[in-house]
C-alpha positions as CSV (number, residue, x, y, z in Angstrom):
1,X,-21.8,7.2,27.2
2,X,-20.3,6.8,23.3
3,X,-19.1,9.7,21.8
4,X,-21.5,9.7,18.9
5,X,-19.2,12.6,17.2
6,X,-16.8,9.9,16.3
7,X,-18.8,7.3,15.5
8,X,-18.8,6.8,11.5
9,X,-22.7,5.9,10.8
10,X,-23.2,4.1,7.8
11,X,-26.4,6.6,6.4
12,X,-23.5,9.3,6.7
13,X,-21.7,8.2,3.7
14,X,-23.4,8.7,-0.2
15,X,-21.0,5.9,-1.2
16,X,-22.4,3.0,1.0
17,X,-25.4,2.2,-1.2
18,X,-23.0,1.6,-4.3
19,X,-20.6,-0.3,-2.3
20,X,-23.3,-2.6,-1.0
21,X,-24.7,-2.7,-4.5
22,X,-21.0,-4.1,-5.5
23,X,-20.5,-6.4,-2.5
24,X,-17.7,-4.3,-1.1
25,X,-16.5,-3.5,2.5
26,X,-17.3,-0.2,3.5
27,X,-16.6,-1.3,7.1
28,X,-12.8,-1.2,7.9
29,X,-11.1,-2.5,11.1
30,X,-8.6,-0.1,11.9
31,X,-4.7,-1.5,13.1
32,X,-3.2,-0.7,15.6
33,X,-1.8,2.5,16.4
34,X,1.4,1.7,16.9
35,X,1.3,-0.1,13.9
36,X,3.5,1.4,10.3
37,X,2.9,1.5,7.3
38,X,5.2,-0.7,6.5
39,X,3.9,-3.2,8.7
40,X,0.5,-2.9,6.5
41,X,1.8,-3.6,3.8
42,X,3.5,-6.8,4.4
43,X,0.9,-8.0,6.1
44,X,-1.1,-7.4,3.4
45,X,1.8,-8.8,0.5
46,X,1.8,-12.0,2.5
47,X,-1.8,-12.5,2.5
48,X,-2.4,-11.6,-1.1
49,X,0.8,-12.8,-2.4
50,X,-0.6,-14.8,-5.7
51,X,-3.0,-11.9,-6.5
52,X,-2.5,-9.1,-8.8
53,X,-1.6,-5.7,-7.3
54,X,-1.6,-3.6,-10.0
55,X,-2.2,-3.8,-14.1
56,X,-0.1,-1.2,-16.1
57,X,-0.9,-1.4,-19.6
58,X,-0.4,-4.9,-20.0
59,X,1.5,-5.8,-17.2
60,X,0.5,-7.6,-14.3
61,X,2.7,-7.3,-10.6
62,X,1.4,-9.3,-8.2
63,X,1.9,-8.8,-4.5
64,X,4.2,-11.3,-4.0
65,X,5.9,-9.7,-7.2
66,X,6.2,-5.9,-5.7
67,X,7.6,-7.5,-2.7
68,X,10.3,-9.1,-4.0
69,X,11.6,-6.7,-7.2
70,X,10.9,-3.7,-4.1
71,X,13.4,-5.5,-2.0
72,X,15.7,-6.4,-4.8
73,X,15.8,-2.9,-5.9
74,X,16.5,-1.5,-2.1
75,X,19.2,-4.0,-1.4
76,X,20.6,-2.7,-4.5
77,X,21.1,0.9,-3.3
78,X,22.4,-0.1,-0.2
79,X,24.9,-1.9,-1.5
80,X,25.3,1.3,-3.6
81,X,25.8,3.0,-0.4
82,X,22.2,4.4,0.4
83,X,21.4,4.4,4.1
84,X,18.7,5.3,6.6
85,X,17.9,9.6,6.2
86,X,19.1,9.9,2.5
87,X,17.2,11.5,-0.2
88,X,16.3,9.4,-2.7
89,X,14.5,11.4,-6.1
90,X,12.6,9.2,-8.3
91,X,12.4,11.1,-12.0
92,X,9.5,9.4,-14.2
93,X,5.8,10.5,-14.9
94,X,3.6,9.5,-12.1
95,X,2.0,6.3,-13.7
96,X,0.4,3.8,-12.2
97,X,4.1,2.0,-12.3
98,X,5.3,4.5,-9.9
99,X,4.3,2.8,-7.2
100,X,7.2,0.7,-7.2
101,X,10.6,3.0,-6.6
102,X,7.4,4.6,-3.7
103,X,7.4,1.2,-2.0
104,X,11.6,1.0,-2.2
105,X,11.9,4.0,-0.7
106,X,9.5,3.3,2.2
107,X,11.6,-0.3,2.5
108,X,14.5,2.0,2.5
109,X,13.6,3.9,5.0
């Protein structure tokens, strides 16, 4: 017998109606579990590599974009010594361009 406790039903959430109005999934296949975080996102840089990933003011990144200046930038601190289990401190207002030196540090680690 399912365990109907864990079952997400779709009249359960307020937001279905509006994503369905919108055309959006509000059905997720979960991964793995013994898949990372990391893994996600490349998986997920790969397969939206030409579109955008994020707008700040004017500025388009695209996937493919985040991927490569992320890497760039983490290669750079290792060569600057950086290694697995340092802290790394990222001083700038939380901003929607945050999210890159956030994805360098989870490369880094």
């Amino acid at each position: 017998m399912e365990n109907h406790s864990n079952l997400i039903r779709r009249n359960d959430k307020v937001w279905v109606k509006t994503y369905e109005k919108l055309g959006i999934q509000y059905d997720i296949d979960m991964p793995a579990a013994n898949t990372s975080l990391i893994d996600i996102f490349e998986q997920n840089f790969t397969k939206h590599a030409g579109k955008t990933a994020f707008v700040c003011m004017d500025a388009k990144l695209s996937y493919e974009d985040l991927d490569r200046y992320s890497k760039q930038i983490a290669a750079y601190l290792q060569s600057l010594g950086l290694k697995k289990g340092d802290k790394v401190g990222v001083m700038m207002p939380i901003f929607c361009s945050y999210r890159l030196p956030y994805w360098v540090c989870c490369v880094l680690a």
